[in-house]
N, CA, C, O and CB atoms as a CASP TS submission, in Angstrom:
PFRMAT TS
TARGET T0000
AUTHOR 0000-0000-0000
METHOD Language model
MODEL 1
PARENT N/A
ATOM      1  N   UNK     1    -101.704 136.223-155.467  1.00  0.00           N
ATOM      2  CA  UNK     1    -100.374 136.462-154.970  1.00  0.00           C
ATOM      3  C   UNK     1     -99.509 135.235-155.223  1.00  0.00           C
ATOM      4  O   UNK     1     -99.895 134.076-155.071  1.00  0.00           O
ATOM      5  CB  UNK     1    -100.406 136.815-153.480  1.00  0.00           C
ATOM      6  N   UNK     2     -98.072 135.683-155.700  1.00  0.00           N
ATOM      7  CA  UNK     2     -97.652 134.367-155.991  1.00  0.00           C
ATOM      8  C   UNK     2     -97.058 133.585-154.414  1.00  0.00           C
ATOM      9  O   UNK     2     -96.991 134.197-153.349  1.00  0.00           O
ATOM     10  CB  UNK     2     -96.392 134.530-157.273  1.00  0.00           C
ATOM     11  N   UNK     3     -96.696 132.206-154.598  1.00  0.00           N
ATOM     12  CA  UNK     3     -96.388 131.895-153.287  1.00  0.00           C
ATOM     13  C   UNK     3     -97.281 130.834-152.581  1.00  0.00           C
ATOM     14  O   UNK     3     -97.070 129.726-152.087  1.00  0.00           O
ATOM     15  CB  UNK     3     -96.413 133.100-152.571  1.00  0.00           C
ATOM     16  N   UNK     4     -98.451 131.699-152.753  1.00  0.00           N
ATOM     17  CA  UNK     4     -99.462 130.979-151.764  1.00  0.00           C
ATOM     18  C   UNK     4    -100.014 129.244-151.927  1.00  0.00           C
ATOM     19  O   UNK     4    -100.175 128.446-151.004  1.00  0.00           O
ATOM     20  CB  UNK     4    -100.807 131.924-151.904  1.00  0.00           C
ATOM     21  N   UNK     5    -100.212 129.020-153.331  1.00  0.00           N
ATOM     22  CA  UNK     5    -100.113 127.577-153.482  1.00  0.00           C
ATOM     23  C   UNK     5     -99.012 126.809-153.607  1.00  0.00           C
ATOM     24  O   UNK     5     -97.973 127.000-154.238  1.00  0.00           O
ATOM     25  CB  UNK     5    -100.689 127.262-154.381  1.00  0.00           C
ATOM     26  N   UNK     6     -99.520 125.541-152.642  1.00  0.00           N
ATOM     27  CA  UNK     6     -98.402 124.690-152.202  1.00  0.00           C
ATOM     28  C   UNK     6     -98.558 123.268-152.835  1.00  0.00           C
ATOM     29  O   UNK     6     -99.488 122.491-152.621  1.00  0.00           O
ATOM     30  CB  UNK     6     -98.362 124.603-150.606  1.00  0.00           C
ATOM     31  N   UNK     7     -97.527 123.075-153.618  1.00  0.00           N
ATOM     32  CA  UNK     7     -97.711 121.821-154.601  1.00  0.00           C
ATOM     33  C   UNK     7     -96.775 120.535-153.761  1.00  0.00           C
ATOM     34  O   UNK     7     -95.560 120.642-153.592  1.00  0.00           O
ATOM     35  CB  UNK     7     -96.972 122.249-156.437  1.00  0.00           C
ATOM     36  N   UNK     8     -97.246 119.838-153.485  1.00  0.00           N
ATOM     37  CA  UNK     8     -96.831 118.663-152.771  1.00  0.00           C
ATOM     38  C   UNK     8     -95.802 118.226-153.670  1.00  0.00           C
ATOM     39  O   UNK     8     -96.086 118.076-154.859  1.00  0.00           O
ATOM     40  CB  UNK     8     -97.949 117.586-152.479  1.00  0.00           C
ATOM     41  N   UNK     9     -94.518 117.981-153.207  1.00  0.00           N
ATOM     42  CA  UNK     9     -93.207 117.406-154.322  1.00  0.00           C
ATOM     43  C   UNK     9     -92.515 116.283-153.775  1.00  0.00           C
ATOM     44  O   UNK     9     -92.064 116.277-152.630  1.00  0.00           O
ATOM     45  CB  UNK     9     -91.925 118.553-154.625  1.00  0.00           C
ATOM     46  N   UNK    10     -92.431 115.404-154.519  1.00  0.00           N
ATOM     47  CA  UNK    10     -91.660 113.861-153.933  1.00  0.00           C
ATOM     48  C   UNK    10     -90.445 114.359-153.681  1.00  0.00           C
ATOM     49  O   UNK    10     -89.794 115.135-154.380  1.00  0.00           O
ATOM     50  CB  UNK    10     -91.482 112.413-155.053  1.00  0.00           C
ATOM     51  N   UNK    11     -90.177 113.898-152.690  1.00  0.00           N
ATOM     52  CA  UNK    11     -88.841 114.318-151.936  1.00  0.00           C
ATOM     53  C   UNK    11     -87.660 113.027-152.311  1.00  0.00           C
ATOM     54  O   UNK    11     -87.982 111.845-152.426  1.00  0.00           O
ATOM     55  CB  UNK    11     -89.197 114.444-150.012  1.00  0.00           C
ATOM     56  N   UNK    12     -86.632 113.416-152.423  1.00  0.00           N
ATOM     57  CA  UNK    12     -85.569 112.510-152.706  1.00  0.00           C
ATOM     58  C   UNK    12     -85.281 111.325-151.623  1.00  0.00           C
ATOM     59  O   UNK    12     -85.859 111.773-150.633  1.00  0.00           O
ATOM     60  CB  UNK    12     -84.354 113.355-152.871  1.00  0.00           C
ATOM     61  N   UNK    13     -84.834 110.325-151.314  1.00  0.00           N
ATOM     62  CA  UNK    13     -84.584 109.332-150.879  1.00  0.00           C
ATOM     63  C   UNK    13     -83.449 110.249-150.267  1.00  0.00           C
ATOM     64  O   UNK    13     -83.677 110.946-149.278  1.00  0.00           O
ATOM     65  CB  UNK    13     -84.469 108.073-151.754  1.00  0.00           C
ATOM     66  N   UNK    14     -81.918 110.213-151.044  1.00  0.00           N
ATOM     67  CA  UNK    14     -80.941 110.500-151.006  1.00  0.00           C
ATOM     68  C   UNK    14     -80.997 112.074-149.763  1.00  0.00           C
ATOM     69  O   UNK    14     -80.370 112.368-148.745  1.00  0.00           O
ATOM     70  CB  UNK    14     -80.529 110.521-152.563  1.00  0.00           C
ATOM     71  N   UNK    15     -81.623 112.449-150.221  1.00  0.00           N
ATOM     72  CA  UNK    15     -81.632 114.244-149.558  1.00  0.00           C
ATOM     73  C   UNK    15     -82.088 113.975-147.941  1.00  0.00           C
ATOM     74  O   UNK    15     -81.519 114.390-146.931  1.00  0.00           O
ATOM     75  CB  UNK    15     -83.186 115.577-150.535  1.00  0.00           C
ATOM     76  N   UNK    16     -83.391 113.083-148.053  1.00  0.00           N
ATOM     77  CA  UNK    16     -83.645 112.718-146.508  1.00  0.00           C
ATOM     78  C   UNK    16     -83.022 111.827-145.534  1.00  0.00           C
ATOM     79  O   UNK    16     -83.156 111.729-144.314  1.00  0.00           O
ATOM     80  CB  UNK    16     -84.721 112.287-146.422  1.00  0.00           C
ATOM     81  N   UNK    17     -82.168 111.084-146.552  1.00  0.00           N
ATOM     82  CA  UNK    17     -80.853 110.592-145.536  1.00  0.00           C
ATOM     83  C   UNK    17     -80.060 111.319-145.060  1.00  0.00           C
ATOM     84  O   UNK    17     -79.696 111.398-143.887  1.00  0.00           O
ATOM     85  CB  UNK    17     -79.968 109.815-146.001  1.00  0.00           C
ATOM     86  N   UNK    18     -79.574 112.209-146.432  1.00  0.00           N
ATOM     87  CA  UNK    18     -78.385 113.615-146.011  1.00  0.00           C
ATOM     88  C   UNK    18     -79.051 114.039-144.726  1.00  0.00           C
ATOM     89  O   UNK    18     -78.524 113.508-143.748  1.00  0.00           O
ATOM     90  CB  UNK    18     -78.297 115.238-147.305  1.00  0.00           C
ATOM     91  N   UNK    19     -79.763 114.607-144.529  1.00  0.00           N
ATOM     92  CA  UNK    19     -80.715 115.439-143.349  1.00  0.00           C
ATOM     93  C   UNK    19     -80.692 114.758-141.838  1.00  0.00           C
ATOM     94  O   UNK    19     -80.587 115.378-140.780  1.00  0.00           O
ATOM     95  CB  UNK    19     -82.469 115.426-143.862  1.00  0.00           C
ATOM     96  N   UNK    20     -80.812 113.367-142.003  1.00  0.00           N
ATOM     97  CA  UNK    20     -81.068 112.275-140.812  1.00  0.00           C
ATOM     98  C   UNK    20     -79.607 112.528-140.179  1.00  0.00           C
ATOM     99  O   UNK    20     -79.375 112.751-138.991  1.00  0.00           O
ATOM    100  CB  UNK    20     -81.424 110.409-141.369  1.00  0.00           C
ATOM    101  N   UNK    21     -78.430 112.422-141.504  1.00  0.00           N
ATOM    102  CA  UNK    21     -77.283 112.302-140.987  1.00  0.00           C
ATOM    103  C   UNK    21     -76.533 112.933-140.300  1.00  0.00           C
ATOM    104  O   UNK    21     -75.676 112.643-139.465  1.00  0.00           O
ATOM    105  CB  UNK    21     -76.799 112.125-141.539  1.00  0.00           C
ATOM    106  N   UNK    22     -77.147 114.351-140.957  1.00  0.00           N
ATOM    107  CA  UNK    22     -76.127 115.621-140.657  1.00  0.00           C
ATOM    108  C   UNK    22     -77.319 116.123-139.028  1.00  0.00           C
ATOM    109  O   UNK    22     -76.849 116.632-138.010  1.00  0.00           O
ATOM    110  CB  UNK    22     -76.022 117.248-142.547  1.00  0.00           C
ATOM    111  N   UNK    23     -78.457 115.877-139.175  1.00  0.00           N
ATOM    112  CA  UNK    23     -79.205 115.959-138.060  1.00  0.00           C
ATOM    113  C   UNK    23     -78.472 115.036-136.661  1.00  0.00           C
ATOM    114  O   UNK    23     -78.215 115.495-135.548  1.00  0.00           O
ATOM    115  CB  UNK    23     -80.693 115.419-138.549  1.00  0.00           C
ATOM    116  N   UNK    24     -78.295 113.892-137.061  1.00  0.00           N
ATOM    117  CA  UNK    24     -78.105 112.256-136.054  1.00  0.00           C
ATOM    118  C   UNK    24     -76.257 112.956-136.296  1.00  0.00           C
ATOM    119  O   UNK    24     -75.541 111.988-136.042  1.00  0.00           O
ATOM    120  CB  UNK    24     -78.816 109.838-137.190  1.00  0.00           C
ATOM    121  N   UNK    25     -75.396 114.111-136.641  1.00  0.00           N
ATOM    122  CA  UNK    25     -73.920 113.546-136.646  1.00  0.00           C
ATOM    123  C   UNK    25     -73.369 113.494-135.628  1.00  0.00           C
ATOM    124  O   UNK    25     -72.203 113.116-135.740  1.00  0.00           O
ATOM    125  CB  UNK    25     -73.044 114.130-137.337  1.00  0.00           C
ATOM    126  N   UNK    26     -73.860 113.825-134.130  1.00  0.00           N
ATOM    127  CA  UNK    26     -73.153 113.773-132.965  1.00  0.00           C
ATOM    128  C   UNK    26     -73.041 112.388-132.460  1.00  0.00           C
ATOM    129  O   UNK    26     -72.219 112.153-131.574  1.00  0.00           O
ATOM    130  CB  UNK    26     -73.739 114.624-132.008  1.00  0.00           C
ATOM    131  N   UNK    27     -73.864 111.354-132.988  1.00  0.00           N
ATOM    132  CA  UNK    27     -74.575 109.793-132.316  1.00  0.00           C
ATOM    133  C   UNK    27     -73.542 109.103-132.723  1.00  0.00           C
ATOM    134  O   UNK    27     -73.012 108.214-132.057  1.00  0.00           O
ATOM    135  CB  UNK    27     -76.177 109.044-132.940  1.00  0.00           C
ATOM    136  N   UNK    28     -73.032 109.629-134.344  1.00  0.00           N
ATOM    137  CA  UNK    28     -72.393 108.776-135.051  1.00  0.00           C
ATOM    138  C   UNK    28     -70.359 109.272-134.895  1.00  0.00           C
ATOM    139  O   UNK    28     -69.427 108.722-135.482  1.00  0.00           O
ATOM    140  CB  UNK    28     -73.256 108.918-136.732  1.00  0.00           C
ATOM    141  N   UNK    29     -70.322 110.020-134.268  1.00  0.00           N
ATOM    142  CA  UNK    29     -68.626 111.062-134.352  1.00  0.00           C
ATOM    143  C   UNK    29     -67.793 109.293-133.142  1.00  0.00           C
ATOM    144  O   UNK    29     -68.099 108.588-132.180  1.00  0.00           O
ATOM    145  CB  UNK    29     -68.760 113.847-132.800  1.00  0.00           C
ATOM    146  N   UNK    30     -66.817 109.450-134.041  1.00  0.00           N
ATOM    147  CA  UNK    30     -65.923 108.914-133.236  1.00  0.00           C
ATOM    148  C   UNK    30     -64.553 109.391-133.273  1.00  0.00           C
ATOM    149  O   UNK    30     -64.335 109.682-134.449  1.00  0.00           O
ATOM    150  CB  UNK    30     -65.943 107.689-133.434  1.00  0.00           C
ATOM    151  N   UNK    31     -63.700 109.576-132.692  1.00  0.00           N
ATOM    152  CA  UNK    31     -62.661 109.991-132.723  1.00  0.00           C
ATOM    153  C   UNK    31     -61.566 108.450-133.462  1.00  0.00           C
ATOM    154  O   UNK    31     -61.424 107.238-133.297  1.00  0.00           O
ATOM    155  CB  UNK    31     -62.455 110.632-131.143  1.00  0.00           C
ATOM    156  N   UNK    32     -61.069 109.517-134.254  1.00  0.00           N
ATOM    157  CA  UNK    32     -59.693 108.666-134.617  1.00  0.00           C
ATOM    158  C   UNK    32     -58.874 109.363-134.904  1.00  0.00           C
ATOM    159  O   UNK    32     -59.013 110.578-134.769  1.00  0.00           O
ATOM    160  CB  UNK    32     -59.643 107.747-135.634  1.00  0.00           C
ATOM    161  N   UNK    33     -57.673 108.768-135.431  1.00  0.00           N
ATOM    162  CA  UNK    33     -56.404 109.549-135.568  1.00  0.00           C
ATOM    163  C   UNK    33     -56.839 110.932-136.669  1.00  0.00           C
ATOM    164  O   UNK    33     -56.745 112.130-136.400  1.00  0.00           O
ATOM    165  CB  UNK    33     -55.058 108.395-136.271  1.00  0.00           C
ATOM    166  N   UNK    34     -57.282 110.361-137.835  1.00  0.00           N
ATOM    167  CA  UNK    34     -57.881 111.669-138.621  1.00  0.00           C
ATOM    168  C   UNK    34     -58.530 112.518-137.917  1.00  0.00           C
ATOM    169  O   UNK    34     -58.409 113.716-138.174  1.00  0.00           O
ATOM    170  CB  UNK    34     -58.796 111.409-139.647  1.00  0.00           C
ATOM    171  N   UNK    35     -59.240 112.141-137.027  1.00  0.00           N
ATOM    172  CA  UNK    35     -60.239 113.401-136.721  1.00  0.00           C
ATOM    173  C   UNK    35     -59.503 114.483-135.644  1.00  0.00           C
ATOM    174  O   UNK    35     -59.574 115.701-135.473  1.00  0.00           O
ATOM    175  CB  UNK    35     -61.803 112.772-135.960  1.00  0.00           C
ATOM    176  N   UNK    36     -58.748 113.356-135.002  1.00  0.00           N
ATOM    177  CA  UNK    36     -57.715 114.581-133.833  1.00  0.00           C
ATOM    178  C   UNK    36     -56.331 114.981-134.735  1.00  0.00           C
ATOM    179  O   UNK    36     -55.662 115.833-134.150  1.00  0.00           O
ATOM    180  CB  UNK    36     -56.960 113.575-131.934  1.00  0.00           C
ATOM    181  N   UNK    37     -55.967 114.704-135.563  1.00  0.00           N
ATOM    182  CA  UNK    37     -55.267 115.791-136.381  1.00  0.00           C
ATOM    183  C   UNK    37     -56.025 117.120-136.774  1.00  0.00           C
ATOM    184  O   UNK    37     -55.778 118.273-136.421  1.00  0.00           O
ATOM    185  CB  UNK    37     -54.843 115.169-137.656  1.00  0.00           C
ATOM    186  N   UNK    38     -57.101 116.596-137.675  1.00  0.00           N
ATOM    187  CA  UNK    38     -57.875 117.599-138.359  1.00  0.00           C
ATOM    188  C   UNK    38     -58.715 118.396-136.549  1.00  0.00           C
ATOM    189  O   UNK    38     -59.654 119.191-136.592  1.00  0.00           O
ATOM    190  CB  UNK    38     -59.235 116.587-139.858  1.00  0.00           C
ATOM    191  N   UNK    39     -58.444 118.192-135.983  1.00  0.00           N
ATOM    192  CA  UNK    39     -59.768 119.074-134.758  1.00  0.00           C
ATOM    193  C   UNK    39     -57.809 119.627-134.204  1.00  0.00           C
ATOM    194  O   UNK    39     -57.763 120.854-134.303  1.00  0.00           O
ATOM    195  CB  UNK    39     -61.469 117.450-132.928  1.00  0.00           C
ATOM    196  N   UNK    40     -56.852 119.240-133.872  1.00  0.00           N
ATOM    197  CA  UNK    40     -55.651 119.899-133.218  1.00  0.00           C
ATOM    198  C   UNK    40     -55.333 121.023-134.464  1.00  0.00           C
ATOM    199  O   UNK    40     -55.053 122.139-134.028  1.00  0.00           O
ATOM    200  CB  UNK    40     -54.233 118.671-132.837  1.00  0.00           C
ATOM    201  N   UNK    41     -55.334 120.906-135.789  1.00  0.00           N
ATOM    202  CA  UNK    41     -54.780 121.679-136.862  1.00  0.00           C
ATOM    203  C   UNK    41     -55.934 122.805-137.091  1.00  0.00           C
ATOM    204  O   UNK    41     -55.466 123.816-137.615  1.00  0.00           O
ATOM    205  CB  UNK    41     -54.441 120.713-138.231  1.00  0.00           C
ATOM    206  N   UNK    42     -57.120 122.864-136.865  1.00  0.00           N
ATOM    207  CA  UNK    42     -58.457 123.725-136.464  1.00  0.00           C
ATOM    208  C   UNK    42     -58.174 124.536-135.305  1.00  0.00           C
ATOM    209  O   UNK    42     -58.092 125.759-135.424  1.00  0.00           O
ATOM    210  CB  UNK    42     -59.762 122.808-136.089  1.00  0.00           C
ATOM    211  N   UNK    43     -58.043 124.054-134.377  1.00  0.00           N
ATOM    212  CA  UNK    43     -58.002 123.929-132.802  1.00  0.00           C
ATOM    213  C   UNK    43     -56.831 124.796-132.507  1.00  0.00           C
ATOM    214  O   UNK    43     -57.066 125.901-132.016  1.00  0.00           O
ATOM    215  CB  UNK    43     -57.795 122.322-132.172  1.00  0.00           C
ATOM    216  N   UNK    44     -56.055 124.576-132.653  1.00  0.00           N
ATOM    217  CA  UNK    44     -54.404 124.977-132.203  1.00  0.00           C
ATOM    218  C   UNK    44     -53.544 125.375-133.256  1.00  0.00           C
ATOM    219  O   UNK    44     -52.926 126.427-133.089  1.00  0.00           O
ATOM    220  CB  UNK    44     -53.580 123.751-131.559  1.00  0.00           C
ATOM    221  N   UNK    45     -53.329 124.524-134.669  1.00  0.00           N
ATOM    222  CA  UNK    45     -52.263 125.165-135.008  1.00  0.00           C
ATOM    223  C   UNK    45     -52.303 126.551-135.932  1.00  0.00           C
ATOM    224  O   UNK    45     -51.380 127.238-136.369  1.00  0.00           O
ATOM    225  CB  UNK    45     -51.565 124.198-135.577  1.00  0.00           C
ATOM    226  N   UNK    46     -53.578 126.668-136.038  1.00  0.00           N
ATOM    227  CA  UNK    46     -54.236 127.628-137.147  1.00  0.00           C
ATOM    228  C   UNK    46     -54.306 128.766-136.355  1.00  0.00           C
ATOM    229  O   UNK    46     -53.794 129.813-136.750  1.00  0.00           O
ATOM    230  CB  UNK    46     -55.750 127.209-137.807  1.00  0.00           C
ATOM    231  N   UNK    47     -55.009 128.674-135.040  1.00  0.00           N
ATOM    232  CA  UNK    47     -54.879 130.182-134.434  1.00  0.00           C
ATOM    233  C   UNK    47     -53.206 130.581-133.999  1.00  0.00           C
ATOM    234  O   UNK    47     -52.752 131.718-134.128  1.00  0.00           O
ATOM    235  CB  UNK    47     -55.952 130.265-132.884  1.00  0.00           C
ATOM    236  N   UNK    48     -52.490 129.516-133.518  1.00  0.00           N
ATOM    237  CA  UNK    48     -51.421 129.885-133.326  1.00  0.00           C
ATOM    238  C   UNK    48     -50.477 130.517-134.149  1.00  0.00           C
ATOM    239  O   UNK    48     -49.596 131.189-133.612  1.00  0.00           O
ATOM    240  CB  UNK    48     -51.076 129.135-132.964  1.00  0.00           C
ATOM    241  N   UNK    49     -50.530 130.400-135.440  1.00  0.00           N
ATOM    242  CA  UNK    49     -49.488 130.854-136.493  1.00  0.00           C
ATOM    243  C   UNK    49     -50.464 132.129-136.904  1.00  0.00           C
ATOM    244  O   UNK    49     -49.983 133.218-137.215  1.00  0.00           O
ATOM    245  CB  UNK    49     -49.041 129.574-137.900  1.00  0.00           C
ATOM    246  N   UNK    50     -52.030 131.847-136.869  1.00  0.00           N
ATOM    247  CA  UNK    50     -52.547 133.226-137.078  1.00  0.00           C
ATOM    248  C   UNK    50     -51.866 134.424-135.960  1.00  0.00           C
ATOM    249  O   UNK    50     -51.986 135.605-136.285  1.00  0.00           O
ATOM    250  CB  UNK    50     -54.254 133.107-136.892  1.00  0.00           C
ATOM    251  N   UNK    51     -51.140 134.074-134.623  1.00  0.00           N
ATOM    252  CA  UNK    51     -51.438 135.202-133.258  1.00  0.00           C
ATOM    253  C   UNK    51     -49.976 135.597-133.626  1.00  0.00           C
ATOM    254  O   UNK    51     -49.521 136.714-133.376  1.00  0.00           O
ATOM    255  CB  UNK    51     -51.841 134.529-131.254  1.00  0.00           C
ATOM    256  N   UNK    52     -49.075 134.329-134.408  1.00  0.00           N
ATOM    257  CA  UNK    52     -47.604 134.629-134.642  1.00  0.00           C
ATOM    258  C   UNK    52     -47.328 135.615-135.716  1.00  0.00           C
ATOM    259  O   UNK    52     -46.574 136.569-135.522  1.00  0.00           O
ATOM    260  CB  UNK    52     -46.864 133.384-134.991  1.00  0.00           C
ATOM    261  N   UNK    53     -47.944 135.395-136.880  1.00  0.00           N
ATOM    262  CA  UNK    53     -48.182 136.380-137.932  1.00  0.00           C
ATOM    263  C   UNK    53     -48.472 137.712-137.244  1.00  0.00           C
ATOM    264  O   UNK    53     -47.709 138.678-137.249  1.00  0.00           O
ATOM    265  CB  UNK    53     -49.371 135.946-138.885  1.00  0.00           C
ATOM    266  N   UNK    54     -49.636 137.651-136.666  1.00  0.00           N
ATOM    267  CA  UNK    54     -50.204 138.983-136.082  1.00  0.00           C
ATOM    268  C   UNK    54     -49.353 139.895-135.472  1.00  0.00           C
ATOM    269  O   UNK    54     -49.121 141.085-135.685  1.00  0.00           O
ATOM    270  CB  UNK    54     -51.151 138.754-135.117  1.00  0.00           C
ATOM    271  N   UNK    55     -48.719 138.666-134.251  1.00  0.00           N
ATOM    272  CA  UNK    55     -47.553 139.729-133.272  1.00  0.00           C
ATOM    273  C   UNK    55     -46.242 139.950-134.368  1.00  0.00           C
ATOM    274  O   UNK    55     -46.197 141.160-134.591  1.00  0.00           O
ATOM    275  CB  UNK    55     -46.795 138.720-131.461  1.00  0.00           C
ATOM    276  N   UNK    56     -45.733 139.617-134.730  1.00  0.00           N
ATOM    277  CA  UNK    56     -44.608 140.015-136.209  1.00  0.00           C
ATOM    278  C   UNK    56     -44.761 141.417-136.694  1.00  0.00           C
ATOM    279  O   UNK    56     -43.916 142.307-136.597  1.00  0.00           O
ATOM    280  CB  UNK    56     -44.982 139.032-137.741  1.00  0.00           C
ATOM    281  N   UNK    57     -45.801 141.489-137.163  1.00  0.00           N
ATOM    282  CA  UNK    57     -46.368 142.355-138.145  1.00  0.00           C
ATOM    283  C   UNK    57     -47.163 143.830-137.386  1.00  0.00           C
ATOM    284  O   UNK    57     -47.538 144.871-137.926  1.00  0.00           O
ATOM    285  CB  UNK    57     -47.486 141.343-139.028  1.00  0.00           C
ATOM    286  N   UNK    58     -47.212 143.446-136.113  1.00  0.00           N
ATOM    287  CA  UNK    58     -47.990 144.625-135.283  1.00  0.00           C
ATOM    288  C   UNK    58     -47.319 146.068-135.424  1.00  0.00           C
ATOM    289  O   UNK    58     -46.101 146.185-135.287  1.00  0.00           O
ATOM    290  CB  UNK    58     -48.000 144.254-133.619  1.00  0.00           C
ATOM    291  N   UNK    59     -48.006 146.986-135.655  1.00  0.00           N
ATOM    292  CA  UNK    59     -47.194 148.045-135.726  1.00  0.00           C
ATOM    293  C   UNK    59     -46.334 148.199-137.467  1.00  0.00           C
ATOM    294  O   UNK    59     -45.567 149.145-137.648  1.00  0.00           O
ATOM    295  CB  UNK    59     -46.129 147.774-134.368  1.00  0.00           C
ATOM    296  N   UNK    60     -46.496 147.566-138.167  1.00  0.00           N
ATOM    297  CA  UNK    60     -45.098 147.461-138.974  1.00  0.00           C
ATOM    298  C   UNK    60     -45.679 148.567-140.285  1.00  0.00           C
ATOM    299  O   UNK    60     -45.061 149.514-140.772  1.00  0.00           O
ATOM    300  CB  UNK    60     -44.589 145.463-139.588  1.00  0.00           C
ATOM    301  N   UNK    61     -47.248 148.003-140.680  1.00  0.00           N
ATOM    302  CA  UNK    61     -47.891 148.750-141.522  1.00  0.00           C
ATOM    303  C   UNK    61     -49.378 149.778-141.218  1.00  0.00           C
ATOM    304  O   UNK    61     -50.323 149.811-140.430  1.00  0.00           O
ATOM    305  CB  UNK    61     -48.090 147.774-142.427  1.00  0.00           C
ATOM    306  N   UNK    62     -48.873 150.516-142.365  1.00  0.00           N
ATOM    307  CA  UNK    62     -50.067 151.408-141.890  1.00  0.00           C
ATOM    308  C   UNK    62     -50.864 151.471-143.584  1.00  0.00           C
ATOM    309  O   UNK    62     -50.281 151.113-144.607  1.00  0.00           O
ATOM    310  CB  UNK    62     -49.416 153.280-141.073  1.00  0.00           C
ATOM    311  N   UNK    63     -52.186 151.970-143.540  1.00  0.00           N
ATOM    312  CA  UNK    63     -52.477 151.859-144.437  1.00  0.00           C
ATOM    313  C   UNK    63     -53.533 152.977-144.828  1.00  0.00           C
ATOM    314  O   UNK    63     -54.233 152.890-145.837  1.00  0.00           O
ATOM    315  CB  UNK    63     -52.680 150.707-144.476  1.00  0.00           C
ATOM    316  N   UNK    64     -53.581 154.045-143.927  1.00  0.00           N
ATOM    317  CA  UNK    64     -54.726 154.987-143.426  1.00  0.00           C
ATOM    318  C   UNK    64     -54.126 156.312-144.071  1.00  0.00           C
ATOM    319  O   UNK    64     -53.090 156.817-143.636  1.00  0.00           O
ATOM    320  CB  UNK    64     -54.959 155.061-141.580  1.00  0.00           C
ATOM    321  N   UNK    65     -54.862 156.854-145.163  1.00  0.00           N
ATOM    322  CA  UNK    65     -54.433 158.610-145.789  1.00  0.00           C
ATOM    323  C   UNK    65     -52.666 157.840-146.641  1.00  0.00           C
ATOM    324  O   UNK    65     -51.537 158.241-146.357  1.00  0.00           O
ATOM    325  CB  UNK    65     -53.991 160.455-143.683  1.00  0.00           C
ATOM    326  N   UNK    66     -52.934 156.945-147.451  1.00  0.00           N
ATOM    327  CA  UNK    66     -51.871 156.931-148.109  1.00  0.00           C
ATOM    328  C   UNK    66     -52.451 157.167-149.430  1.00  0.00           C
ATOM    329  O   UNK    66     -53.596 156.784-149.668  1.00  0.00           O
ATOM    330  CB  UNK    66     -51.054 155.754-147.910  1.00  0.00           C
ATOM    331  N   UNK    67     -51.588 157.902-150.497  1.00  0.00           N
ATOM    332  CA  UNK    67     -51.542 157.915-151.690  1.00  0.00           C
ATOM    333  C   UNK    67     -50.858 157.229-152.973  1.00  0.00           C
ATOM    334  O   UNK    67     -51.051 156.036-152.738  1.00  0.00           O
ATOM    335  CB  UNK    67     -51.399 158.734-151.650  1.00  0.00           C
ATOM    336  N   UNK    68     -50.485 157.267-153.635  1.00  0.00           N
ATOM    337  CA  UNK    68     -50.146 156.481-154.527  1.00  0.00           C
ATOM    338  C   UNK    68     -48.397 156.907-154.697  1.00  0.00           C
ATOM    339  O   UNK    68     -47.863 158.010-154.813  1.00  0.00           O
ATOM    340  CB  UNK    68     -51.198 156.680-155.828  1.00  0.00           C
ATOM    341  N   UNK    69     -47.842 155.579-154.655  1.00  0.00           N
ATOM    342  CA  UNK    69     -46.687 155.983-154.653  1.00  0.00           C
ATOM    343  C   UNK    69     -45.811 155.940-152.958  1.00  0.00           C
ATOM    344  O   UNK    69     -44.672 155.592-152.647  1.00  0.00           O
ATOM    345  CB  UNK    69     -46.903 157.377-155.334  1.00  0.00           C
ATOM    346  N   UNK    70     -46.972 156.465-152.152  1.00  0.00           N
ATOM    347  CA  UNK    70     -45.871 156.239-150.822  1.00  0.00           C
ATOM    348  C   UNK    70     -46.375 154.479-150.320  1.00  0.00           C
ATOM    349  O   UNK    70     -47.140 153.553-150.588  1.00  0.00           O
ATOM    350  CB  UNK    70     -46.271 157.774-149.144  1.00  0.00           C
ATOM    351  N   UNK    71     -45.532 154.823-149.627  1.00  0.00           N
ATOM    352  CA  UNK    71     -45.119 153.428-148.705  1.00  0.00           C
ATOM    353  C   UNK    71     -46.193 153.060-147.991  1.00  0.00           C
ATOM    354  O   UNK    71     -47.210 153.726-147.794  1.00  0.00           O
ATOM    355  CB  UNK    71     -43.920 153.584-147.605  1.00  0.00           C
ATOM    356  N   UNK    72     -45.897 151.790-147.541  1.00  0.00           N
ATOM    357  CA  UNK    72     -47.133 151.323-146.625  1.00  0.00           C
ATOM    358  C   UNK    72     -46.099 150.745-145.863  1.00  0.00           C
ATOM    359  O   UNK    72     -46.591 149.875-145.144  1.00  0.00           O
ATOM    360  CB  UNK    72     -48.494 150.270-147.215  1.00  0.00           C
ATOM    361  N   UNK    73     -44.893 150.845-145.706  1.00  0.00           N
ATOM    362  CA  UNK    73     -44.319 150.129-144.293  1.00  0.00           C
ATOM    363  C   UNK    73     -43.473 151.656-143.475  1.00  0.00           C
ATOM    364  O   UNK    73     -42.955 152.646-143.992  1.00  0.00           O
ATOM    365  CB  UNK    73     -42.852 148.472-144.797  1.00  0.00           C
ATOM    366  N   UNK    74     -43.665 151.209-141.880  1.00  0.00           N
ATOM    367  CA  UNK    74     -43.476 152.514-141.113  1.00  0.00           C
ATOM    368  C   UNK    74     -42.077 151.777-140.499  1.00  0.00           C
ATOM    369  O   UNK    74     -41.503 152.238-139.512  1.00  0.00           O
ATOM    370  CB  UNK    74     -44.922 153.096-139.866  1.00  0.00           C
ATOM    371  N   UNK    75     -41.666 150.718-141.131  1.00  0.00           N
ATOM    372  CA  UNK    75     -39.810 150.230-140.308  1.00  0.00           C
ATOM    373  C   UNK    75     -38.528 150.652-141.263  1.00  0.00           C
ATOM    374  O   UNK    75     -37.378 150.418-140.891  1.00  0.00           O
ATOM    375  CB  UNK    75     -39.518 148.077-140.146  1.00  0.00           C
TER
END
C-alpha cells in the first residue's frame, strides 16, 4: 500500500523558525501605531461601509426568475 513507509527528511532551519514564530506570535504582538490602524480598518471601518452599502441597496435589486433582457433594479 502506498503511504505506509516513512522516510525520515531533513527539515529546513528556515521552516522551523516560521513554525516557532507563528506558534510563539501572541508572546511577541505589540501594539503600535501600524497595528491599531490596520486592527481599527479590520475592526470597524470595513464592517461599517460593508452595513452602509448593505442598508443603501436593501430592497433595490432583485435577481430571482429574471430573463434576459429584463431589469434587475425594482426603483
Amino acid at each position: 500500500m502506498a503511504g505506509l513507509e516513512h522516510y525520515p527528511m531533513a527539515m529546513d532551519p528556515a521552516i522551523l523558525k516560521l513554525g516557532n514564530m507563528t506558534t510563539n506570535r501572541h508572546k511577541y504582538f505589540r501594539w503600535t501605531a501600524r497595528t491599531g490602524r490596520i486592527t481599527f480598518m479590520y475592526a470597524v471601518f470595513v464592517p461599517v461601509l460593508f452595513g452602509i452599502l448593505a442598508y443603501k441597496t436593501d430592497g433595490k435589486y432583485n435577481f430571482r426568475a429574471k430573463r434576459k433582457g429584463d431589469a434587475i433594479k425594482e426603483f
